[in-house]
GUTI-591466 format. One record per residue (C-alpha): residue in three letters; chain; x, y, z. Coordinates in Angstrom, 3 decimals, decimal comma. Layout:
% GUTI-591466
['ALA'; 'A'; [X; Y; Z]]
...
***
This chain:
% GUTI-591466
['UNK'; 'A'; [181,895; 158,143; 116,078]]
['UNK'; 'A'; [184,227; 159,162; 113,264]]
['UNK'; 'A'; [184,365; 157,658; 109,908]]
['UNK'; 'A'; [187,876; 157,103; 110,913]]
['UNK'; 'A'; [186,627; 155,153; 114,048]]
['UNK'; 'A'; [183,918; 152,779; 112,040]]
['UNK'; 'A'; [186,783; 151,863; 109,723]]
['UNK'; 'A'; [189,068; 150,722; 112,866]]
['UNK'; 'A'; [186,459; 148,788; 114,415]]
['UNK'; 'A'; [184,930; 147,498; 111,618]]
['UNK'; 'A'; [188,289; 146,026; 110,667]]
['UNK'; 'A'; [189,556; 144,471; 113,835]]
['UNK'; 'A'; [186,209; 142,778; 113,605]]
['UNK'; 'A'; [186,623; 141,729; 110,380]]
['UNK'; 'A'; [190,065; 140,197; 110,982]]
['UNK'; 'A'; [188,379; 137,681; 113,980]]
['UNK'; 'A'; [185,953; 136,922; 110,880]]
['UNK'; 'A'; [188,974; 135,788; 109,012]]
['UNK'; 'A'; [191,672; 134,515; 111,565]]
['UNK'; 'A'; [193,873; 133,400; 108,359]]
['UNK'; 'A'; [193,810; 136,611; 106,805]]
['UNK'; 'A'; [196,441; 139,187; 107,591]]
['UNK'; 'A'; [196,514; 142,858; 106,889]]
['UNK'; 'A'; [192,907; 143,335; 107,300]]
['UNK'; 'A'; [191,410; 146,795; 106,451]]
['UNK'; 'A'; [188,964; 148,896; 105,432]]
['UNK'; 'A'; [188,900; 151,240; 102,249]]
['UNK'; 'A'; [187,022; 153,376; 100,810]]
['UNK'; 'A'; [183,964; 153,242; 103,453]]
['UNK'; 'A'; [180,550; 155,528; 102,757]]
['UNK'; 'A'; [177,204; 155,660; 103,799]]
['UNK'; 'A'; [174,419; 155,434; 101,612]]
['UNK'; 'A'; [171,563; 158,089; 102,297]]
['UNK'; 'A'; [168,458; 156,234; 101,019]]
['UNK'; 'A'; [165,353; 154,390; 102,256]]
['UNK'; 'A'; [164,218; 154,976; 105,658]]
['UNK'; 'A'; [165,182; 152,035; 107,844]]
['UNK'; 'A'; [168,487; 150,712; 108,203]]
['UNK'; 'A'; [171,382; 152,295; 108,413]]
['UNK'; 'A'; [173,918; 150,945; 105,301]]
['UNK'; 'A'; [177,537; 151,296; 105,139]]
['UNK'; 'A'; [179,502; 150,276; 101,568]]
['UNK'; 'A'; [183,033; 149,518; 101,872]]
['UNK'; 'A'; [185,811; 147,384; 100,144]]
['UNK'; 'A'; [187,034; 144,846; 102,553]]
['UNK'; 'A'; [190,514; 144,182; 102,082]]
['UNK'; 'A'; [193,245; 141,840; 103,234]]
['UNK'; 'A'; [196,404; 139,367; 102,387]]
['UNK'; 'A'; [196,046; 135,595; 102,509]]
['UNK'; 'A'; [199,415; 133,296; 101,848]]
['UNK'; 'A'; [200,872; 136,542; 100,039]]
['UNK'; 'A'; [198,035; 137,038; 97,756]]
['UNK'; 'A'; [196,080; 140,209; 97,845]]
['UNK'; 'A'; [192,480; 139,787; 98,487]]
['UNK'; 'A'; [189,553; 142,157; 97,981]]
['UNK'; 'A'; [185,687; 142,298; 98,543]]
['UNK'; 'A'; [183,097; 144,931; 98,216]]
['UNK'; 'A'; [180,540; 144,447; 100,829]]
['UNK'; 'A'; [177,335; 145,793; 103,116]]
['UNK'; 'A'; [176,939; 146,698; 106,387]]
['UNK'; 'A'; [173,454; 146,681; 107,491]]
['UNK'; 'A'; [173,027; 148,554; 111,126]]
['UNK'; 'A'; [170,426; 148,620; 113,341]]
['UNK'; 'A'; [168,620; 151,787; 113,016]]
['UNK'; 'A'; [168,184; 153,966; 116,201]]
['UNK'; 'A'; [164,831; 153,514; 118,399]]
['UNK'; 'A'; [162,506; 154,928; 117,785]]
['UNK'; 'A'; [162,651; 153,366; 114,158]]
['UNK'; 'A'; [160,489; 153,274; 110,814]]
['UNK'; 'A'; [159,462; 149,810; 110,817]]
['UNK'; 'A'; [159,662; 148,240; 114,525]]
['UNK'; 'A'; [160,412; 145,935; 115,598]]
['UNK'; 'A'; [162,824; 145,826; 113,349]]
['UNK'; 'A'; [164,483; 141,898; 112,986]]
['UNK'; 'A'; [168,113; 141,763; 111,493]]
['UNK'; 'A'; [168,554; 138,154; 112,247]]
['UNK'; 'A'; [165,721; 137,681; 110,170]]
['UNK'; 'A'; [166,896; 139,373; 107,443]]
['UNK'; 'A'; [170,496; 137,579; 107,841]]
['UNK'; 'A'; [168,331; 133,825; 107,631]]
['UNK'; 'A'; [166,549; 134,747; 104,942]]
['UNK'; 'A'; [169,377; 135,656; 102,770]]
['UNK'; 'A'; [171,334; 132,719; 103,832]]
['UNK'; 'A'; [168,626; 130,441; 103,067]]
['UNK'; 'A'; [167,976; 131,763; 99,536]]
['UNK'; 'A'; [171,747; 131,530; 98,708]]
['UNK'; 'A'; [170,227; 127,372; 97,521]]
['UNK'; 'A'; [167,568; 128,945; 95,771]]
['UNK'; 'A'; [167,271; 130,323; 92,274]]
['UNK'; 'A'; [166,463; 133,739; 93,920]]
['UNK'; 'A'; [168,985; 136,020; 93,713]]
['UNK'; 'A'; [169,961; 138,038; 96,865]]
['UNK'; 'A'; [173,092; 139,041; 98,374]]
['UNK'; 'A'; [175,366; 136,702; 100,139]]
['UNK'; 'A'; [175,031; 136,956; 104,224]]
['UNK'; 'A'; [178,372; 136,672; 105,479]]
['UNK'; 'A'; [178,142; 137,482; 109,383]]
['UNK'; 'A'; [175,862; 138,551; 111,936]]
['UNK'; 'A'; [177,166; 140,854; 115,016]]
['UNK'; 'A'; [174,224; 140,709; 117,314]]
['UNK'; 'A'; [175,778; 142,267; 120,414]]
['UNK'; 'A'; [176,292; 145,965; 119,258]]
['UNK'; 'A'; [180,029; 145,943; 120,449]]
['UNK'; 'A'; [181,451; 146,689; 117,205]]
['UNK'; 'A'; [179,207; 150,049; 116,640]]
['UNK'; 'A'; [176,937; 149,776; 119,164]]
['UNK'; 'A'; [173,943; 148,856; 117,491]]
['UNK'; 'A'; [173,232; 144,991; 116,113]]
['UNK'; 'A'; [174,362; 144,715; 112,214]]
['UNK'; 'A'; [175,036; 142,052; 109,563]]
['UNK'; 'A'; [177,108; 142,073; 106,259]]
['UNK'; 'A'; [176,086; 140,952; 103,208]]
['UNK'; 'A'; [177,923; 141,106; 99,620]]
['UNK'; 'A'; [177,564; 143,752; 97,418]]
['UNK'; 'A'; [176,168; 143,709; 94,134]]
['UNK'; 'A'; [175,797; 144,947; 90,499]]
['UNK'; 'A'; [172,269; 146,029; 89,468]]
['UNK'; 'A'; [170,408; 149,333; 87,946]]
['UNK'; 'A'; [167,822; 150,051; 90,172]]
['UNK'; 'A'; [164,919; 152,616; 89,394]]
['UNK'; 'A'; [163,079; 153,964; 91,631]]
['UNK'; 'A'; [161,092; 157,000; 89,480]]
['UNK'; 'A'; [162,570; 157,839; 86,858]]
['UNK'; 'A'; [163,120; 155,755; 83,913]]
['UNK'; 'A'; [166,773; 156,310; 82,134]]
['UNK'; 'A'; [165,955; 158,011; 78,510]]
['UNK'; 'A'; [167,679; 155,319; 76,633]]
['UNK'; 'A'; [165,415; 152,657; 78,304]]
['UNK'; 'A'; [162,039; 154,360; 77,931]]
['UNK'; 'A'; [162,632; 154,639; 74,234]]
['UNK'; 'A'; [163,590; 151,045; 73,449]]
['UNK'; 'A'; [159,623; 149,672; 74,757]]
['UNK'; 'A'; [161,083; 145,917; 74,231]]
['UNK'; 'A'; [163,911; 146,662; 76,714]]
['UNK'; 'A'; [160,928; 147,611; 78,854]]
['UNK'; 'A'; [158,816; 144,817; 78,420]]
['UNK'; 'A'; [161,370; 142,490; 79,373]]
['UNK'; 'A'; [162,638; 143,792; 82,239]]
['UNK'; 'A'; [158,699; 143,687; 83,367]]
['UNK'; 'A'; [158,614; 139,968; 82,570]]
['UNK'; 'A'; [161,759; 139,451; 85,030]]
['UNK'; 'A'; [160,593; 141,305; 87,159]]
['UNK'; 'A'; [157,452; 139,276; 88,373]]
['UNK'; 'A'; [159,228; 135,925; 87,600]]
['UNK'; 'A'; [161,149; 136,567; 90,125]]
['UNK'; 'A'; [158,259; 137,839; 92,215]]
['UNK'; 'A'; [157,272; 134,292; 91,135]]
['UNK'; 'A'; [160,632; 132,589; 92,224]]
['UNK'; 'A'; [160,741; 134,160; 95,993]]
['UNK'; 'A'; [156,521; 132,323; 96,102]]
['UNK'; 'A'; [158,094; 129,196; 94,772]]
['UNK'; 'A'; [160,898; 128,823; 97,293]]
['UNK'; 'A'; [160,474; 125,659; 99,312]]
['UNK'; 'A'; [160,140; 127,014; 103,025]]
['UNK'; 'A'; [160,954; 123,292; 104,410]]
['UNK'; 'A'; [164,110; 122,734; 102,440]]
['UNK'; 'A'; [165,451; 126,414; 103,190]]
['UNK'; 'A'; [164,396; 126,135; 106,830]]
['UNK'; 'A'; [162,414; 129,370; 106,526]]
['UNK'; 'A'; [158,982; 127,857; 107,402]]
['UNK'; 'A'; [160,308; 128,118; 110,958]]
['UNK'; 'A'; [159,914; 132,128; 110,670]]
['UNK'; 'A'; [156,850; 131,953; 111,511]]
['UNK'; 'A'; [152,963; 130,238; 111,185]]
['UNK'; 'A'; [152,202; 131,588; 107,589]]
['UNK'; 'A'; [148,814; 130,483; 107,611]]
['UNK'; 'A'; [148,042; 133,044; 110,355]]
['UNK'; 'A'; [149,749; 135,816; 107,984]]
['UNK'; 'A'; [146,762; 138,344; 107,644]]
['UNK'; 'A'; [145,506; 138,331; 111,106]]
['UNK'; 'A'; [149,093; 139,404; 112,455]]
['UNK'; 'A'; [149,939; 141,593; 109,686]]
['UNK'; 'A'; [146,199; 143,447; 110,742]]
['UNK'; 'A'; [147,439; 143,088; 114,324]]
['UNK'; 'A'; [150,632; 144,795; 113,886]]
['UNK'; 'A'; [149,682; 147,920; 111,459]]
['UNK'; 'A'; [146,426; 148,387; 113,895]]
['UNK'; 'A'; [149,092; 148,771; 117,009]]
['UNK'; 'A'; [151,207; 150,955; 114,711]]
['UNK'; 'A'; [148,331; 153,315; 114,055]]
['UNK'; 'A'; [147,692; 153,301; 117,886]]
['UNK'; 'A'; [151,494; 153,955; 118,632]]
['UNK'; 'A'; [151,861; 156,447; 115,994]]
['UNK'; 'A'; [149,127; 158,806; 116,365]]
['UNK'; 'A'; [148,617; 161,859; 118,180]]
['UNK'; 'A'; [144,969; 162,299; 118,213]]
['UNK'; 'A'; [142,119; 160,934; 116,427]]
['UNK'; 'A'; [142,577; 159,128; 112,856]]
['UNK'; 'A'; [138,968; 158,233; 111,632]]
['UNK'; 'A'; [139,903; 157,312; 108,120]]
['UNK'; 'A'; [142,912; 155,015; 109,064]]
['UNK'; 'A'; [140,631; 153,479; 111,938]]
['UNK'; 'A'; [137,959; 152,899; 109,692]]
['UNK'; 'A'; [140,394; 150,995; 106,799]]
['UNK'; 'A'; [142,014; 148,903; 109,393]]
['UNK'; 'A'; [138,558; 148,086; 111,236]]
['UNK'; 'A'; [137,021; 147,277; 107,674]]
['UNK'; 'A'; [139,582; 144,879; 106,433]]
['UNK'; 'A'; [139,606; 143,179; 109,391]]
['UNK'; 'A'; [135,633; 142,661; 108,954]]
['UNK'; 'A'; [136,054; 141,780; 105,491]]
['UNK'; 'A'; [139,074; 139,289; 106,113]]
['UNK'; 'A'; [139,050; 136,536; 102,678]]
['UNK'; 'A'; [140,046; 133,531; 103,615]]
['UNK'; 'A'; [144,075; 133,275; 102,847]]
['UNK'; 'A'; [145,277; 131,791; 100,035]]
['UNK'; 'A'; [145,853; 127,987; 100,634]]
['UNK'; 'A'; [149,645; 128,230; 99,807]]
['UNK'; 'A'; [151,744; 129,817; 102,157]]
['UNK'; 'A'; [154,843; 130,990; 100,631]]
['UNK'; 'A'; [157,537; 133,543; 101,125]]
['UNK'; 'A'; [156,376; 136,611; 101,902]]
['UNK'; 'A'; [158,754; 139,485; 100,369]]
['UNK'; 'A'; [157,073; 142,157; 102,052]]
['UNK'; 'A'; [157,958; 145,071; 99,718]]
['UNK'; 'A'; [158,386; 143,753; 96,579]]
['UNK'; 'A'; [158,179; 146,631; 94,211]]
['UNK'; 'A'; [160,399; 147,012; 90,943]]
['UNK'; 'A'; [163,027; 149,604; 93,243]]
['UNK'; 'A'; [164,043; 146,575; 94,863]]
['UNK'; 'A'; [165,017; 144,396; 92,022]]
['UNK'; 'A'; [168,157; 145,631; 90,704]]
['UNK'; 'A'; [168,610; 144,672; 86,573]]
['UNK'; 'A'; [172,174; 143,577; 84,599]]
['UNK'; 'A'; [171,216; 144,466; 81,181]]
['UNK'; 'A'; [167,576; 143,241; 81,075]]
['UNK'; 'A'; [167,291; 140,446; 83,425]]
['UNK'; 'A'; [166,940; 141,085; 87,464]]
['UNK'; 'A'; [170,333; 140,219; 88,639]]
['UNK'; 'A'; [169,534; 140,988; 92,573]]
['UNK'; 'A'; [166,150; 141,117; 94,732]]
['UNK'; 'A'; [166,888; 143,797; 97,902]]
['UNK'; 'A'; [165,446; 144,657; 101,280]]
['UNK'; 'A'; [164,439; 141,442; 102,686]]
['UNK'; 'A'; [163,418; 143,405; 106,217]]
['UNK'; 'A'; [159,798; 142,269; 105,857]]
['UNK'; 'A'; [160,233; 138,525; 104,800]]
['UNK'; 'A'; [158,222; 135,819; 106,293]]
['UNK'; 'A'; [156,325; 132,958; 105,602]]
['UNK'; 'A'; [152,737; 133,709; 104,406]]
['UNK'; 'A'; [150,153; 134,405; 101,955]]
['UNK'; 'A'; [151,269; 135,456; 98,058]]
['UNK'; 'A'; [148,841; 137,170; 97,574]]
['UNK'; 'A'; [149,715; 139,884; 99,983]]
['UNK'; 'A'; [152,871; 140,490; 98,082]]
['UNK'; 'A'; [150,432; 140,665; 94,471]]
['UNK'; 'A'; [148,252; 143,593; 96,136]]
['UNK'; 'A'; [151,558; 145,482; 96,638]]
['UNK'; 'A'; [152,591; 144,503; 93,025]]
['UNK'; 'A'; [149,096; 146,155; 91,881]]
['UNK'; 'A'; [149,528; 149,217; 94,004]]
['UNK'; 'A'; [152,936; 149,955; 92,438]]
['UNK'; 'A'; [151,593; 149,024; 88,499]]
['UNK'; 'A'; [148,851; 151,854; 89,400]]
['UNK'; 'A'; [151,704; 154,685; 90,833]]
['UNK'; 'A'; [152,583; 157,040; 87,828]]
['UNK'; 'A'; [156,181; 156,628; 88,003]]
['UNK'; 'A'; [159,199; 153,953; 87,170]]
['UNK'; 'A'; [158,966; 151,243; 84,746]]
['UNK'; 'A'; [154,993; 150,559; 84,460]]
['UNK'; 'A'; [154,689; 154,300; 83,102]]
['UNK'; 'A'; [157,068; 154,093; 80,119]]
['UNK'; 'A'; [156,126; 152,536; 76,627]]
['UNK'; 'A'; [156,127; 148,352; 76,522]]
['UNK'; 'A'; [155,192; 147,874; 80,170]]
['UNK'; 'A'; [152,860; 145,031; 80,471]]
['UNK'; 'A'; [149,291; 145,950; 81,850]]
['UNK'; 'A'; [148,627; 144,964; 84,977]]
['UNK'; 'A'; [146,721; 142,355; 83,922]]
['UNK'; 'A'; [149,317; 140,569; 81,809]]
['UNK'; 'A'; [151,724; 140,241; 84,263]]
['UNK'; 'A'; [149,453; 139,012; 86,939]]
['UNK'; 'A'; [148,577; 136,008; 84,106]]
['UNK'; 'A'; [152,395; 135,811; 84,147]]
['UNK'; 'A'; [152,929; 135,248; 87,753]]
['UNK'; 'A'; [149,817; 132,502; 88,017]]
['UNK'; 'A'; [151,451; 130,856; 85,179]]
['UNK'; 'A'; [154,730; 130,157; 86,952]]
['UNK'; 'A'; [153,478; 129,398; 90,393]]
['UNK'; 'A'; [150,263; 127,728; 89,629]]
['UNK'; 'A'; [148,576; 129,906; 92,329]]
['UNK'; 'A'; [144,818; 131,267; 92,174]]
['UNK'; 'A'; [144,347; 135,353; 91,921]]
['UNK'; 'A'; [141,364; 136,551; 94,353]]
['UNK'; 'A'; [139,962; 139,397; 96,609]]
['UNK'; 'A'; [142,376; 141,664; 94,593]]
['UNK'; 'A'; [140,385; 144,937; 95,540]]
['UNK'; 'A'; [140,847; 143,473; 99,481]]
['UNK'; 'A'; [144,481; 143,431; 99,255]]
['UNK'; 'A'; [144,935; 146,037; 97,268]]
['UNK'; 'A'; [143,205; 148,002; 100,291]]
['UNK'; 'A'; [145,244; 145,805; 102,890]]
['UNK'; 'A'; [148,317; 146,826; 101,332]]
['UNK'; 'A'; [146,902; 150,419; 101,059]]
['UNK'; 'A'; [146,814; 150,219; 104,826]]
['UNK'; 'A'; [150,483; 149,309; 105,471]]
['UNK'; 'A'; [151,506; 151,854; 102,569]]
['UNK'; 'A'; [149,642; 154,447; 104,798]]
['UNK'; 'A'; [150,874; 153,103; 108,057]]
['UNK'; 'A'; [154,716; 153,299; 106,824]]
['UNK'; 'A'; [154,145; 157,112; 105,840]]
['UNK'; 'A'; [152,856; 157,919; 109,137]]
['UNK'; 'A'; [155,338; 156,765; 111,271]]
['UNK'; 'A'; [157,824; 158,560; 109,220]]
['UNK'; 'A'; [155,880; 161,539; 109,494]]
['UNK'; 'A'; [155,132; 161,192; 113,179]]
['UNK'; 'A'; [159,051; 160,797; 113,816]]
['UNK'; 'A'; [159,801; 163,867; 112,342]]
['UNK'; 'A'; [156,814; 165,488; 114,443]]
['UNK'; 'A'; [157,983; 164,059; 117,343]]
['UNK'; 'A'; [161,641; 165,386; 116,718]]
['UNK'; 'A'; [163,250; 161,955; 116,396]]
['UNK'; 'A'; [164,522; 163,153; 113,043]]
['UNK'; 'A'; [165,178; 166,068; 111,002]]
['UNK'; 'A'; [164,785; 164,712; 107,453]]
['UNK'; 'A'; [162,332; 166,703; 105,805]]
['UNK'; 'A'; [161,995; 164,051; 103,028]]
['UNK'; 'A'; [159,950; 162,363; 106,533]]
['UNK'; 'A'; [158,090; 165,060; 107,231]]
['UNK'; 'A'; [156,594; 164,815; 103,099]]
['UNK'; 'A'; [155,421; 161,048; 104,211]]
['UNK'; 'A'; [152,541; 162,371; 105,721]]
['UNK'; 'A'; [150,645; 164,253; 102,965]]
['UNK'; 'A'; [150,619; 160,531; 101,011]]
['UNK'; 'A'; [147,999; 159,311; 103,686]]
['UNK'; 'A'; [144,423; 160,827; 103,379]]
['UNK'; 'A'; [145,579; 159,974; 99,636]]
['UNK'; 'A'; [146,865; 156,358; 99,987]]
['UNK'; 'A'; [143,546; 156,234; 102,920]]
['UNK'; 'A'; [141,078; 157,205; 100,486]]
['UNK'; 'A'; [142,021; 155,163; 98,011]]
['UNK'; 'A'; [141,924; 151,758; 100,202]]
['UNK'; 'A'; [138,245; 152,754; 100,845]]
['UNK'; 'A'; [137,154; 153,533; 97,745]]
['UNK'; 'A'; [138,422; 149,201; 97,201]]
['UNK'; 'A'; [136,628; 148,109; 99,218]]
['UNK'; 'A'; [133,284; 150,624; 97,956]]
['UNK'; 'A'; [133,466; 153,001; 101,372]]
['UNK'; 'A'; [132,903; 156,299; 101,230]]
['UNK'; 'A'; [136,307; 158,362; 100,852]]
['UNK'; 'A'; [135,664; 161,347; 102,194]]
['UNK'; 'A'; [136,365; 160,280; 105,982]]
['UNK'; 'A'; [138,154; 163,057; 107,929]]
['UNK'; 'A'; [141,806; 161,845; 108,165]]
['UNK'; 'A'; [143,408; 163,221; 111,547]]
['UNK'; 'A'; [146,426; 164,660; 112,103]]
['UNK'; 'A'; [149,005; 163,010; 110,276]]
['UNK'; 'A'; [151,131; 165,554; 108,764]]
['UNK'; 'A'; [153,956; 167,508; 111,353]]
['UNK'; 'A'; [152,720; 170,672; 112,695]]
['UNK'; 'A'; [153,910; 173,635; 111,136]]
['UNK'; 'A'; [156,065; 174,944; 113,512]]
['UNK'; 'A'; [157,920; 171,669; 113,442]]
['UNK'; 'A'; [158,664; 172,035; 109,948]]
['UNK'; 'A'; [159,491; 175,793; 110,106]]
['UNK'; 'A'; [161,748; 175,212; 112,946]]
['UNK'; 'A'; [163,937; 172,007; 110,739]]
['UNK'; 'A'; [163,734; 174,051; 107,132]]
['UNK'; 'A'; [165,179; 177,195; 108,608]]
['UNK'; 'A'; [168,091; 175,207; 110,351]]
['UNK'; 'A'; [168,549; 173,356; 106,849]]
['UNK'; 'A'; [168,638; 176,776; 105,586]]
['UNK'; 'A'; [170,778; 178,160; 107,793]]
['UNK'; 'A'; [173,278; 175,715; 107,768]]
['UNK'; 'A'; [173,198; 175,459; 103,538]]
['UNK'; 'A'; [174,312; 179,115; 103,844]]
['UNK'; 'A'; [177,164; 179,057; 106,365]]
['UNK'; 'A'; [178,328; 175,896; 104,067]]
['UNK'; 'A'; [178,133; 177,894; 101,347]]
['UNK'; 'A'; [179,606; 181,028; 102,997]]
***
């Protein structure tokens, strides 16, 4: 399907969205080649309304192709749990309509509005490492608004119906266990090992089941000036246990890059007493979610690595997933005081694989370039 074609359909769909709108189009539409889930489309949706020219910048969010990244992989989920928080102090994009059939594009998408924020992923912008204040503060709203999605009321949103929270941990165990199963090719001692361990070792959940983010690390809070101004990638919410989202807060506080590397970053320490300040929640079993989250790090790096292995993609930034496991692995089990040096499987594409995809790449750069 051409861009040319997405634009057409898009906007006769669009214009049953809007039955008093006239002249309804699409401009300026592009895809946006990052992450590793769902597809996203940006456009400017544009149309006339009692003579007066109208104009909005919005999202498309598309199903991504089967096999996927993260099965099974819920877009109506995502769509209620933005609409919910639009009554909440948390600040998220605006869901504007679900298309759950796949007529339109032939996959299942939602839009959303499209918003202002700096995100950084790695690499901190020169001007804001050197002003460590700047820093700091950007920190601080960073994890109250961690704080803000565990102090959303689930019953007044209607996003307690999502899903039992209290039985959080045991699913989430279920579901990257099957993953490893579904993923691997042969053997995986060290993954087997974490996943059978932290399901031994299980702490009771925390009492207060909240929001779940799912992926809350500072890439997906997106800053105007110094303050968050947008929380993204809501594909993993659901009702359940804080302190699953604090072990991936810890995880990214110990990564050497982005904001908790630069001068005036809070230790990890002082923005954990932050975050029990403002929701009046207990820390504990940090080193078992730490390692629980190490898990589903690990998990989500071999699926993308086993996709490209398995020749559902060509992305070579996929086939790179897999030399983060035995890493991420060891890690988890040093957390939880295992031995580390557990033999970790196959989980990086065979060679040939990635010879056959870099010398297309390759290939193809030069007759571009030729």
């Amino acid at each position: 399907m051409t861009t040319d074609d997405v634009s057409e359909r898009l906007a006769a769909w669009f214009a049953a969205q809007l039955p008093d709108a006239e002249q309804v189009r699409v401009e300026g539409l592009e895809s946006v080649d990052f992450g590793h889930s769902a597809e996203t489309l940006l456009l400017g949706l544009a149309w006339r309304h009692g003579g007066t020219e109208e104009r909005r910048e919005v999202v498309v969010r598309v199903r991504p192709p089967e096999p996927g990244l993260l099965p099974p992989y819920d877009l109506h989920r995502q769509f209620r749990v933005l609409r919910a928080l639009e009554a909440t102090p948390v600040p998220a994009p605006s869901a504007l309509w679900h298309e759950p059939t796949g007529e339109v594009l032939g996959r299942e998408l939602y839009v959303m509005s499209r918003c202002d924020g700096e995100v950084i992923e790695q690499q901190v912008p020169a001007e804001l490492a050197a002003a460590p204040e700047r820093v700091r503060r950007r920190c601080e709203s960073y994890i109250e608004h961690v704080a803000a999605i565990h102090s959303v009321d689930l019953d007044a949103t209607g996003l307690g119906d999502l899903g039992d929270g209290t039985t959080y941990l045991d699913r989430e165990l279920d579901h990257w266990t099957s993953e490893i199963r579904r993923l691997q090719r042969a053997p995986l001692p060290a993954l087997e090992r974490l996943a059978s361990e932290l399901r031994r070792r299980r702490p009771e959940p925390c009492p207060r089941v909240t929001l779940v983010h799912g992926d809350p690390k500072p890439g997906n809070f997106g800053f105007v000036g110094d303050e968050v101004g947008v929380v993204y990638d809501w594909e993993l919410a659901q009702p359940g246990d804080p302190l699953a989202d604090i072990g991936w807060v810890e995880l990214m506080w110990a990564f050497p890059v982005g904001l908790p590397t630069v001068d005036g970053a809070p230790t990890i320490d002082e923005l954990l007493d932050r975050w029990c300040g403002l929701t009046g929640i207990a820390l504990g079993d940090r080193a078992w979610y730490r390692a629980f989250q190490g898990l589903k790090m690990a998990v989500i790096n071999l699926s993308g690595s086993m996709l490209f292995d398995a020749g559902h993609s060509d992305d070579l930034r996929f086939a790179l997933l897999g030399h983060s496991v035995p890493w991420i692995t060891q890690t988890a089990l040093q957390e939880l005081g295992l031995d580390p040096d557990i033999e970790p499987g196959p989980v990086v594409p065979r060679e040939e694989r990635v010879a056959e995809v870099t010398a297309r790449v390759e290939a193809e750069g030069a007759r571009a370039d030729g």
